[in-house]
Backbone as XML, in Angstrom:
<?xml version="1.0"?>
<chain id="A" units="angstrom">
  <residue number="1" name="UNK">
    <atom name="N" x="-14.830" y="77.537" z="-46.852"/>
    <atom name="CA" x="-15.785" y="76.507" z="-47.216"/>
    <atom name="C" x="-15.426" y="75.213" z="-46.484"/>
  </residue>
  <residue number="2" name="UNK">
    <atom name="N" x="-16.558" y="74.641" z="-45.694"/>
    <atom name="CA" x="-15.889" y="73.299" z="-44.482"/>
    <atom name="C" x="-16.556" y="72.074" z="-45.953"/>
  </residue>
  <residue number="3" name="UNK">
    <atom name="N" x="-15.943" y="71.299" z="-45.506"/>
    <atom name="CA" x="-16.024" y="70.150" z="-46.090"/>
    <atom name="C" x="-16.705" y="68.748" z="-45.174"/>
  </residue>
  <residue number="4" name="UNK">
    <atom name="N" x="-17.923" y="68.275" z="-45.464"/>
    <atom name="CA" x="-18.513" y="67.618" z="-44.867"/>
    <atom name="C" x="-17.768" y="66.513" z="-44.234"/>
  </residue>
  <residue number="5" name="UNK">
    <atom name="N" x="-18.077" y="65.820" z="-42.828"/>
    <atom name="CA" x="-16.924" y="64.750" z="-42.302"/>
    <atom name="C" x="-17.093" y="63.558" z="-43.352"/>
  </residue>
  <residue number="6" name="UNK">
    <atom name="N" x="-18.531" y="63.476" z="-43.825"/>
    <atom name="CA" x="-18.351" y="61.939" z="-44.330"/>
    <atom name="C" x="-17.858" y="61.972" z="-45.763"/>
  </residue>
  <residue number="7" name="UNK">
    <atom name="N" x="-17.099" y="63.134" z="-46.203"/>
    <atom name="CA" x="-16.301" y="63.050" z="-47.437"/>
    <atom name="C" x="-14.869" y="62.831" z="-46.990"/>
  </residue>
  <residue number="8" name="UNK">
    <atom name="N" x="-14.780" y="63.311" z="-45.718"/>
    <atom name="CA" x="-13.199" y="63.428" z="-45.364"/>
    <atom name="C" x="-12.571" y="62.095" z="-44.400"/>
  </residue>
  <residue number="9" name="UNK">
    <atom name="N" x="-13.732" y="61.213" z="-43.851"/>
    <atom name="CA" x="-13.503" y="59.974" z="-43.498"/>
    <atom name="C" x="-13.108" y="58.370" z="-43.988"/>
  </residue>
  <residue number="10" name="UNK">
    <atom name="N" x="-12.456" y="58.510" z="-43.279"/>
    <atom name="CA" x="-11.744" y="56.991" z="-43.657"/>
    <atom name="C" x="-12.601" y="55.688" z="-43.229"/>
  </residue>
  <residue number="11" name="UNK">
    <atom name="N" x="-12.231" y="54.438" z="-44.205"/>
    <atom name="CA" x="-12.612" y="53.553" z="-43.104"/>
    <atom name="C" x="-11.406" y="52.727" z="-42.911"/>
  </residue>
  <residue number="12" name="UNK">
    <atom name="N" x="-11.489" y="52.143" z="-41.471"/>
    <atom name="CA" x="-10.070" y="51.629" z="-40.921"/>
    <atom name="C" x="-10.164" y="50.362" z="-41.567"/>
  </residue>
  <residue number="13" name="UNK">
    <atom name="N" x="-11.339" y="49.593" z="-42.247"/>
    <atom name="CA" x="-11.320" y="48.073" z="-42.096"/>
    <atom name="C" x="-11.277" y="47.868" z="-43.792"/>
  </residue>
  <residue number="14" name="UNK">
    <atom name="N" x="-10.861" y="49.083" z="-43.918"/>
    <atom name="CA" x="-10.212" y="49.243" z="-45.445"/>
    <atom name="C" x="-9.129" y="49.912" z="-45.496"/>
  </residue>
  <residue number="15" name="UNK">
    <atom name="N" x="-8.452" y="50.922" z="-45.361"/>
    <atom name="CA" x="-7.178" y="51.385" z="-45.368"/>
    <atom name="C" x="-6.108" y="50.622" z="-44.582"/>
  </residue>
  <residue number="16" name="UNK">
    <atom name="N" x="-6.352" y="50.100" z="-43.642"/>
    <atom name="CA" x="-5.590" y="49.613" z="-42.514"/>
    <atom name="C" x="-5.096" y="48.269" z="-42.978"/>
  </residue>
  <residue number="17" name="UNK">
    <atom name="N" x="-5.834" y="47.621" z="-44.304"/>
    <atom name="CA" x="-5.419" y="46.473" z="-44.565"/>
    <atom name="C" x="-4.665" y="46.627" z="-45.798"/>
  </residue>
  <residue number="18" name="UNK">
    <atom name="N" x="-5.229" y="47.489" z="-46.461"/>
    <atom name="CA" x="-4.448" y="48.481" z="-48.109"/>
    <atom name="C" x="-3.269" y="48.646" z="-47.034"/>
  </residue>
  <residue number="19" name="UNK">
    <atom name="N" x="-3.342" y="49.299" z="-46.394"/>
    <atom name="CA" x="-1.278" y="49.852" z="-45.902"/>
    <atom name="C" x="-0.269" y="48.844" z="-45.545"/>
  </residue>
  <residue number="20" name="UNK">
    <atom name="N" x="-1.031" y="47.859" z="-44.695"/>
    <atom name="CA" x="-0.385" y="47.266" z="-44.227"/>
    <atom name="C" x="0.131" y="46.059" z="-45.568"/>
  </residue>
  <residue number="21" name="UNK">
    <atom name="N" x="-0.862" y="45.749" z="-46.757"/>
    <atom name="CA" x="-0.223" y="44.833" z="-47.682"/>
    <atom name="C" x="0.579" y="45.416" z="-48.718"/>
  </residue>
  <residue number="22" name="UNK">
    <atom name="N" x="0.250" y="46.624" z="-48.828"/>
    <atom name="CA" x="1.134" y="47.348" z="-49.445"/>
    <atom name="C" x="2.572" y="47.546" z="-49.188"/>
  </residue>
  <residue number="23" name="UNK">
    <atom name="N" x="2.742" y="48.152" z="-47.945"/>
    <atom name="CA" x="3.663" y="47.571" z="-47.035"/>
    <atom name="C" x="4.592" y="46.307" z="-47.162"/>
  </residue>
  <residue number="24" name="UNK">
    <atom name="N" x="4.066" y="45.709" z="-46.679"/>
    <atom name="CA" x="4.849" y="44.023" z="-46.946"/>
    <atom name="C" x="4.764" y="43.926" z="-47.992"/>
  </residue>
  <residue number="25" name="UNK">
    <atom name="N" x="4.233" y="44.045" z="-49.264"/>
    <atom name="CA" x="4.652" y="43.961" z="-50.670"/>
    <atom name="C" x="5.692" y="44.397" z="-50.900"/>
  </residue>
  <residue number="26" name="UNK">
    <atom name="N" x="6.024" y="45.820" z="-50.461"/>
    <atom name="CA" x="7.118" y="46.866" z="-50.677"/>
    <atom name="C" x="8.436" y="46.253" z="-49.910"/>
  </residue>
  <residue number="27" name="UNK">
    <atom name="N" x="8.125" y="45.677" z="-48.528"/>
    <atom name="CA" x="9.521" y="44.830" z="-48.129"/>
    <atom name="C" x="9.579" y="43.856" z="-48.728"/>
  </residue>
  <residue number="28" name="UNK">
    <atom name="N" x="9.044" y="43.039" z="-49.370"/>
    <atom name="CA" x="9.314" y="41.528" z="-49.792"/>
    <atom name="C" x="10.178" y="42.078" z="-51.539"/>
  </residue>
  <residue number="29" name="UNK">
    <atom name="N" x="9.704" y="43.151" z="-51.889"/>
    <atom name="CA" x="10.319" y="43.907" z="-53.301"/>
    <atom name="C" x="11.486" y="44.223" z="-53.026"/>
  </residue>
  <residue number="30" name="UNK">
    <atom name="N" x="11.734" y="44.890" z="-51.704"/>
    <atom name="CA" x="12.792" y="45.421" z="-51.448"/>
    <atom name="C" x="13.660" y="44.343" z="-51.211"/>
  </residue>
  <residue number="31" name="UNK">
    <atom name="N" x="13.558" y="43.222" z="-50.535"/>
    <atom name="CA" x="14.321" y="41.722" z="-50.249"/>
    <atom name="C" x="14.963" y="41.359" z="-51.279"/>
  </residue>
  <residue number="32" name="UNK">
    <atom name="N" x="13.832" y="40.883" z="-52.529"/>
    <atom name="CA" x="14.304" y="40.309" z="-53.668"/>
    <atom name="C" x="14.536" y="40.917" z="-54.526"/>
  </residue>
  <residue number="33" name="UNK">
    <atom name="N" x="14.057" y="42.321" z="-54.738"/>
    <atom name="CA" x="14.095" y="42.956" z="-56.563"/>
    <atom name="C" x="15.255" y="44.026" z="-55.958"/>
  </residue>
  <residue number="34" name="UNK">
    <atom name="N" x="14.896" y="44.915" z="-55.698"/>
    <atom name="CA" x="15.638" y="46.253" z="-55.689"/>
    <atom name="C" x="15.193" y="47.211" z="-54.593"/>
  </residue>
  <residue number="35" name="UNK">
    <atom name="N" x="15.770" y="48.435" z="-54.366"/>
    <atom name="CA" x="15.459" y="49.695" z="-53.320"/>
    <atom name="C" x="14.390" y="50.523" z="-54.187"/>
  </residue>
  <residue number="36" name="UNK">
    <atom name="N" x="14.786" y="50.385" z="-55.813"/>
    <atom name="CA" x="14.534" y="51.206" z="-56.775"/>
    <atom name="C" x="12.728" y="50.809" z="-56.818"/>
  </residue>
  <residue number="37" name="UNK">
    <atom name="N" x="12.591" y="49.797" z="-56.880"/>
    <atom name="CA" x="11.020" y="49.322" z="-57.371"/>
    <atom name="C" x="10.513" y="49.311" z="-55.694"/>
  </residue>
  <residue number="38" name="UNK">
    <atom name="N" x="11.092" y="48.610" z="-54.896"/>
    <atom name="CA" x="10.151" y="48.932" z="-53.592"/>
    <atom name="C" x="9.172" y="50.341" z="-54.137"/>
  </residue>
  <residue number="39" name="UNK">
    <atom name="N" x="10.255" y="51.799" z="-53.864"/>
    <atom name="CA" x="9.720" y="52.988" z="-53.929"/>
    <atom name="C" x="8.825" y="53.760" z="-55.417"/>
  </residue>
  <residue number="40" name="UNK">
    <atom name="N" x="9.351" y="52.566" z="-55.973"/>
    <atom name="CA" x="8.321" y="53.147" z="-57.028"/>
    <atom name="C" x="6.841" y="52.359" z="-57.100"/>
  </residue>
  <residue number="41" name="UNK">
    <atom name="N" x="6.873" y="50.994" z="-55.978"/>
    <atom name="CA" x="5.701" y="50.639" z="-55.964"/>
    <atom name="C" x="4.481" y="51.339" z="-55.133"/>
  </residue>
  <residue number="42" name="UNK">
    <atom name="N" x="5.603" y="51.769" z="-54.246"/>
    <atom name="CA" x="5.135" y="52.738" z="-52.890"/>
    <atom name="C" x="4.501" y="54.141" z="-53.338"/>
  </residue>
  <residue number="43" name="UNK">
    <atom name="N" x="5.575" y="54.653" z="-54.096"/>
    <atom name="CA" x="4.774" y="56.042" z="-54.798"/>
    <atom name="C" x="3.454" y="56.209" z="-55.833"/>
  </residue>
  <residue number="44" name="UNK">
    <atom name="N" x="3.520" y="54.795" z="-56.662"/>
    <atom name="CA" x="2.602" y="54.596" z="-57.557"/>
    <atom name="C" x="1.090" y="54.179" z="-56.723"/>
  </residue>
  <residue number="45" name="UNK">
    <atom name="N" x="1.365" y="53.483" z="-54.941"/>
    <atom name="CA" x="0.181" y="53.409" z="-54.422"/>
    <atom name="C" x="-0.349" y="54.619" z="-53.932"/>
  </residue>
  <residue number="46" name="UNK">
    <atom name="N" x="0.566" y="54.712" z="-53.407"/>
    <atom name="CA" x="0.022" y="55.971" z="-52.826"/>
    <atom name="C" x="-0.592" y="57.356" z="-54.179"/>
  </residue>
  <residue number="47" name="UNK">
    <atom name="N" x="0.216" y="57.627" z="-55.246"/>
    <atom name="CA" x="-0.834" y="57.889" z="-55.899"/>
    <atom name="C" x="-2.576" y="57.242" z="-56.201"/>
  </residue>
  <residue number="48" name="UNK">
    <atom name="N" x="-2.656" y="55.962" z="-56.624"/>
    <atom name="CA" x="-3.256" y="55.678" z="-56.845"/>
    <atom name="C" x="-4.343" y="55.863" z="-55.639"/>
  </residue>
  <residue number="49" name="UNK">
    <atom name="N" x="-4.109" y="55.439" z="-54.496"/>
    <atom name="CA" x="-5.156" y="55.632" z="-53.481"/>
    <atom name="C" x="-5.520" y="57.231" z="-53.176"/>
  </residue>
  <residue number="50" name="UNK">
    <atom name="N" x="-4.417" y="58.312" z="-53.532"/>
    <atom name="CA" x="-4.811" y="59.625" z="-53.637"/>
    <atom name="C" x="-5.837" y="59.849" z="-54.771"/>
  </residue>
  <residue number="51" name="UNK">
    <atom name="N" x="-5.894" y="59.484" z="-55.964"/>
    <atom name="CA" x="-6.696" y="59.343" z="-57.273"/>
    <atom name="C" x="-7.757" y="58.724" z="-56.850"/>
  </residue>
  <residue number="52" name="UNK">
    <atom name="N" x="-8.036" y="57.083" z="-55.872"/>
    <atom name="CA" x="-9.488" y="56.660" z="-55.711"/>
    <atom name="C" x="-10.140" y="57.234" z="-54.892"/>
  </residue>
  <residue number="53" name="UNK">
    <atom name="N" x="-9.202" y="57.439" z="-53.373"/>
    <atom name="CA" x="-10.252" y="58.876" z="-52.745"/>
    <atom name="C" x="-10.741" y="60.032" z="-53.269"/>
  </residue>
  <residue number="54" name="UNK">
    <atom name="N" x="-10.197" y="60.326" z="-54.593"/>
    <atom name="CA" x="-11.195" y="61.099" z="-54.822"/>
    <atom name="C" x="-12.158" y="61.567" z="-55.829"/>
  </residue>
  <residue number="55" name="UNK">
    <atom name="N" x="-12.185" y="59.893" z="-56.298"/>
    <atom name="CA" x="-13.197" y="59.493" z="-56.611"/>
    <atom name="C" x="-12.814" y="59.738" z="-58.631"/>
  </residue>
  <residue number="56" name="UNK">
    <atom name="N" x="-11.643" y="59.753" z="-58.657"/>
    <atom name="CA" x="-11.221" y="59.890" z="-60.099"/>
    <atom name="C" x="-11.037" y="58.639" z="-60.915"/>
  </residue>
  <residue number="57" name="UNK">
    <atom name="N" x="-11.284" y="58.707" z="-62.222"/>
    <atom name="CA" x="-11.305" y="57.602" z="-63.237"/>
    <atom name="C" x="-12.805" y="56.701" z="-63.076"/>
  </residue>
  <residue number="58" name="UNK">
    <atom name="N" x="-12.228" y="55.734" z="-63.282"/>
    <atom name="CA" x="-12.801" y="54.482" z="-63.616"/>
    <atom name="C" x="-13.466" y="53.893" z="-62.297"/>
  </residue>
  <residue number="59" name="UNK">
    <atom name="N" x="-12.862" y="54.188" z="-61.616"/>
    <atom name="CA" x="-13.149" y="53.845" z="-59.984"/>
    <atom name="C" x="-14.126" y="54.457" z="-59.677"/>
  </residue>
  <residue number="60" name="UNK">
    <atom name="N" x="-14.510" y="55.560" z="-60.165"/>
    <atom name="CA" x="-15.035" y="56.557" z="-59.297"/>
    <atom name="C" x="-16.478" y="56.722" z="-59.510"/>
  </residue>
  <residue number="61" name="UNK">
    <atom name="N" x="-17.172" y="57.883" z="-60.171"/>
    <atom name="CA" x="-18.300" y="57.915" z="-60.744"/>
    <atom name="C" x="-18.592" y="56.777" z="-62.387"/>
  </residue>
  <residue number="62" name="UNK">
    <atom name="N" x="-17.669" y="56.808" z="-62.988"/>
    <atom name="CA" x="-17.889" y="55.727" z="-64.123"/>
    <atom name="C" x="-18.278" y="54.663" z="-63.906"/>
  </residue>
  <residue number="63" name="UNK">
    <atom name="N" x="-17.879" y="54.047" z="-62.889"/>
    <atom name="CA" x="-18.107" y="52.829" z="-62.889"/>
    <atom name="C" x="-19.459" y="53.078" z="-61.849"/>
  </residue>
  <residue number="64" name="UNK">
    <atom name="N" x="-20.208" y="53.601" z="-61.061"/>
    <atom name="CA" x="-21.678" y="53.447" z="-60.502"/>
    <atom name="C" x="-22.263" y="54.268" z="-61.524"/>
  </residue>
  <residue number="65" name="UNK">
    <atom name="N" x="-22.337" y="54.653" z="-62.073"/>
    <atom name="CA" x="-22.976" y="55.163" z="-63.648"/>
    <atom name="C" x="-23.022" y="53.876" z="-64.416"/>
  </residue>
  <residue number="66" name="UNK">
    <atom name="N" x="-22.216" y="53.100" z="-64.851"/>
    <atom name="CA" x="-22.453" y="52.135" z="-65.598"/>
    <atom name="C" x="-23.382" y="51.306" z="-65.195"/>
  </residue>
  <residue number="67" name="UNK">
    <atom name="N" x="-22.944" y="51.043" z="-63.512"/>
    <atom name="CA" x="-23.824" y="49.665" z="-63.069"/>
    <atom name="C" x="-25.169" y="50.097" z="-62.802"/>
  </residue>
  <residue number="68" name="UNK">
    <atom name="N" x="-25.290" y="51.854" z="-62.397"/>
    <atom name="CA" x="-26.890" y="52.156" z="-62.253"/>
    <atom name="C" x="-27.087" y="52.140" z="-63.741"/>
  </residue>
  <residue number="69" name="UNK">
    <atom name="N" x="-27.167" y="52.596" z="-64.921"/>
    <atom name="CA" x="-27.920" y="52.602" z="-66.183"/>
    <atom name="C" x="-28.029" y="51.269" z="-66.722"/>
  </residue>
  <residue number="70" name="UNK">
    <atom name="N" x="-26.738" y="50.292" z="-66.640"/>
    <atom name="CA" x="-26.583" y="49.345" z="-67.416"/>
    <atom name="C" x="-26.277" y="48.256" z="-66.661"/>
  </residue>
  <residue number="71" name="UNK">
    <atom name="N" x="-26.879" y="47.679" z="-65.653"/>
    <atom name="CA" x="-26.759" y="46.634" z="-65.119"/>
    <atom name="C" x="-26.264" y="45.434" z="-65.569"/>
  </residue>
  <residue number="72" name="UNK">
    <atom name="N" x="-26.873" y="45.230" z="-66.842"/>
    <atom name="CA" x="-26.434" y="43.926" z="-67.701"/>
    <atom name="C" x="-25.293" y="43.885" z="-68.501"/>
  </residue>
  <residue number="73" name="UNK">
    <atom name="N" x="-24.710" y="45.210" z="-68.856"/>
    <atom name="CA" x="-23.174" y="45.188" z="-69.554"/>
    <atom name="C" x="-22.320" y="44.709" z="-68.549"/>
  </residue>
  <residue number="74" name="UNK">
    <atom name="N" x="-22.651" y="44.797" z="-66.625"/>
    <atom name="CA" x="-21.237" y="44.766" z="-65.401"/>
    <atom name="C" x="-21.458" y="43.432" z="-65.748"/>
  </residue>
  <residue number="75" name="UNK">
    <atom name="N" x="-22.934" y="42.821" z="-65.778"/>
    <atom name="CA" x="-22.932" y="41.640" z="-65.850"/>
    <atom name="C" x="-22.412" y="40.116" z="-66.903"/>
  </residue>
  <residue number="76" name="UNK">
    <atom name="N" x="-22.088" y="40.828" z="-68.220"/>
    <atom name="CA" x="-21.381" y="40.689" z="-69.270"/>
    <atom name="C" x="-19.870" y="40.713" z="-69.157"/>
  </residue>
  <residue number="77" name="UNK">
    <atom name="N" x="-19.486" y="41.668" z="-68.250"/>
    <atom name="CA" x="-18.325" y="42.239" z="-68.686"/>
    <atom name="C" x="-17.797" y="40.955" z="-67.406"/>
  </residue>
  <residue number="78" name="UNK">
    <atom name="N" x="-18.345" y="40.517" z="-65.735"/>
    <atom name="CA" x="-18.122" y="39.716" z="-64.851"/>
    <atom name="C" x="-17.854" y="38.445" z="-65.242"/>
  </residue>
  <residue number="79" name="UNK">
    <atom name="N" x="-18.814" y="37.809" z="-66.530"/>
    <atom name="CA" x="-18.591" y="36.931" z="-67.134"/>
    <atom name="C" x="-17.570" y="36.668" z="-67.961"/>
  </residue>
  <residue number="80" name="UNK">
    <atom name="N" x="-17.120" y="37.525" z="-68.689"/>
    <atom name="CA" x="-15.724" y="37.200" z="-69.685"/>
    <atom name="C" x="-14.944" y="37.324" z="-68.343"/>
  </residue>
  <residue number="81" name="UNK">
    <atom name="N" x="-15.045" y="38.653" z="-67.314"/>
    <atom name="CA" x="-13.428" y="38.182" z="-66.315"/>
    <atom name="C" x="-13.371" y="36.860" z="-66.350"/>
  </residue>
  <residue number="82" name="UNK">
    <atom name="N" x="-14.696" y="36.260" z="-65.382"/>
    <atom name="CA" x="-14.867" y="34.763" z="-65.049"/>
    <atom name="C" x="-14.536" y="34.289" z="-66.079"/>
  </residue>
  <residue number="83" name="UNK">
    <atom name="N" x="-14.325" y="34.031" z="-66.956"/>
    <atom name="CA" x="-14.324" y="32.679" z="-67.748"/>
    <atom name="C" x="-12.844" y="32.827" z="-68.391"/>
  </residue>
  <residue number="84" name="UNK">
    <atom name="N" x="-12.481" y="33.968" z="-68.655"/>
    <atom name="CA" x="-11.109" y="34.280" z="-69.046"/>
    <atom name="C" x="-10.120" y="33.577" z="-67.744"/>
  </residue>
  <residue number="85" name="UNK">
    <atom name="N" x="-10.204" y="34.202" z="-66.418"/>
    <atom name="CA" x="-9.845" y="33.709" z="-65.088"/>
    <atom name="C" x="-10.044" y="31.718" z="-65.229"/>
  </residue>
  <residue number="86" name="UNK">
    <atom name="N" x="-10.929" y="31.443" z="-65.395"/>
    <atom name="CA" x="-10.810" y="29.702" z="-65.394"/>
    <atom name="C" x="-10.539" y="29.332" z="-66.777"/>
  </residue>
  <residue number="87" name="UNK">
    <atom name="N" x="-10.232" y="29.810" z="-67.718"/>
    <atom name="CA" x="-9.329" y="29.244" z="-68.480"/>
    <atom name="C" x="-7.787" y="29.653" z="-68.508"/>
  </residue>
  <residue number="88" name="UNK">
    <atom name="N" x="-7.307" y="30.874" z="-67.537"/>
    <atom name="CA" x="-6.297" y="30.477" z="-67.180"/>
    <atom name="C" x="-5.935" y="29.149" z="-66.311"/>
  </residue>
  <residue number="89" name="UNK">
    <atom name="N" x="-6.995" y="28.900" z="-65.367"/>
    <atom name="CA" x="-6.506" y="28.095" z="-63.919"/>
    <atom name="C" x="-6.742" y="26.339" z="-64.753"/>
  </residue>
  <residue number="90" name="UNK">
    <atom name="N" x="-7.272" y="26.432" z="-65.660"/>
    <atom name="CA" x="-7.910" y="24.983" z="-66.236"/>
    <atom name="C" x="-7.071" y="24.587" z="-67.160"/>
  </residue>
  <residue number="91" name="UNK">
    <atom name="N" x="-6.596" y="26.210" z="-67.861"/>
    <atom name="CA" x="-5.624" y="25.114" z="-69.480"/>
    <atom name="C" x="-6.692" y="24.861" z="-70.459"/>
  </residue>
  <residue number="92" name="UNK">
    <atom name="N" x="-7.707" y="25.141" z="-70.372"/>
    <atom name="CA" x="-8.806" y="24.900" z="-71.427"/>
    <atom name="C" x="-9.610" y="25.580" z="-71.128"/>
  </residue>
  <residue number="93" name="UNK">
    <atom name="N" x="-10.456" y="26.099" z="-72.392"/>
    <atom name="CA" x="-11.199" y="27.155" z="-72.664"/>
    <atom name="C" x="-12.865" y="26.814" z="-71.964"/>
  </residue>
  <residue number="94" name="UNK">
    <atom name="N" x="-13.506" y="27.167" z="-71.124"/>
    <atom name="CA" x="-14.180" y="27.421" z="-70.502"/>
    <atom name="C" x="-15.878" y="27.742" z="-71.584"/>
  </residue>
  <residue number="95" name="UNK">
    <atom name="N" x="-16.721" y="26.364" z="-71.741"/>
    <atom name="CA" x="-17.661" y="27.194" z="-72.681"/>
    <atom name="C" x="-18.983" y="27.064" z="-71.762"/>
  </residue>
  <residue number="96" name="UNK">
    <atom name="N" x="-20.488" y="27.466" z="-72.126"/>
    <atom name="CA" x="-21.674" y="27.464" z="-71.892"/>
    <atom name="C" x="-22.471" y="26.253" z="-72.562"/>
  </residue>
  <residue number="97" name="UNK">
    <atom name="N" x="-21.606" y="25.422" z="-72.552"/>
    <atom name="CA" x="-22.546" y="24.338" z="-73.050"/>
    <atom name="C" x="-22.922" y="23.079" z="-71.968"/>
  </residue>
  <residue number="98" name="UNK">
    <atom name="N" x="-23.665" y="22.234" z="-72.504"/>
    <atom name="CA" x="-24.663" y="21.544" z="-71.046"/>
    <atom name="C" x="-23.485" y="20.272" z="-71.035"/>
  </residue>
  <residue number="99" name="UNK">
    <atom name="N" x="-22.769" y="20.003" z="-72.450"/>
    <atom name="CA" x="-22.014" y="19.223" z="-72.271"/>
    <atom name="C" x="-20.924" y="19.069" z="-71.328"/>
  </residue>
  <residue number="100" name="UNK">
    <atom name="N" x="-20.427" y="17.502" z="-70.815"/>
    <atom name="CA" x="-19.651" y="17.640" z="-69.850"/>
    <atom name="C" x="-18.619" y="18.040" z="-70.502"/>
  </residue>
  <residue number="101" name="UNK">
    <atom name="N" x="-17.334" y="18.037" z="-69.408"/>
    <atom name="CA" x="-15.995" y="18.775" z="-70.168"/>
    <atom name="C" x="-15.008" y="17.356" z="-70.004"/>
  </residue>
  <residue number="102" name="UNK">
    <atom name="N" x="-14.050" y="17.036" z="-71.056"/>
    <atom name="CA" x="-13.751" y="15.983" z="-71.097"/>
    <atom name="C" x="-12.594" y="16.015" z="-70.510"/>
  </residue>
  <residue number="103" name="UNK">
    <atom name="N" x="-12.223" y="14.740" z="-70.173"/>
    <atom name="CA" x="-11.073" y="14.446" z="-68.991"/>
    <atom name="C" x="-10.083" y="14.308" z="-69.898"/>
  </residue>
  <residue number="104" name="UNK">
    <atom name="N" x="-9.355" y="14.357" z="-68.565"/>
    <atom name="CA" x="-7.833" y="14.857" z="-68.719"/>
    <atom name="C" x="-7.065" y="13.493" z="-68.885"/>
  </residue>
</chain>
């Protein structure tokens, strides 16, 4: 049974930048932390990128299932990241109101 090319293709202007930061993550671990975590960061990517090629979990079909049926839950769910994300960077809680936000 052949397996179609455009299941078995890569793209370079995505892997090529995944390896290479992965990579330098893994030496800069290895510099400061340990030999031990470099390779376990290394093995845990490389699982993981074995798991998204092929298309398993959350990554995969779940998540374009969600956004084709339910457009407005990704859009819900983008908003708490966002606002969770700038009330880390702000120190204060982030609301929807027209009011200004008071100084610091």
């Amino acid at each position: 049974m052949s397996v179609p090319a455009s299941v078995t293709r890569y793209e370079p202007g995505v892997v090529i930048p995944a390896l290479l930061g992965v990579t330098a993550l893994a030496i800069f671990i290895n510099h400061d932390v340990s030999n031990r975590q470099a390779l376990l960061l290394l093995i845990g990517s490389g699982l993981g990128f074995s798991l998204f090629h092929a298309a398993f979990g959350f990554a995969g079909g779940a998540l374009r299932f969600l956004f084709a049926t339910r457009p407005a839950v990704i859009g819900r769910v983008l908003g708490i990241v966002y606002r969770t994300l700038a009330t880390h960077r702000l120190g204060r809680p982030v609301t929807r109101s027209a009011a200004p936000a008071p100084a610091r």
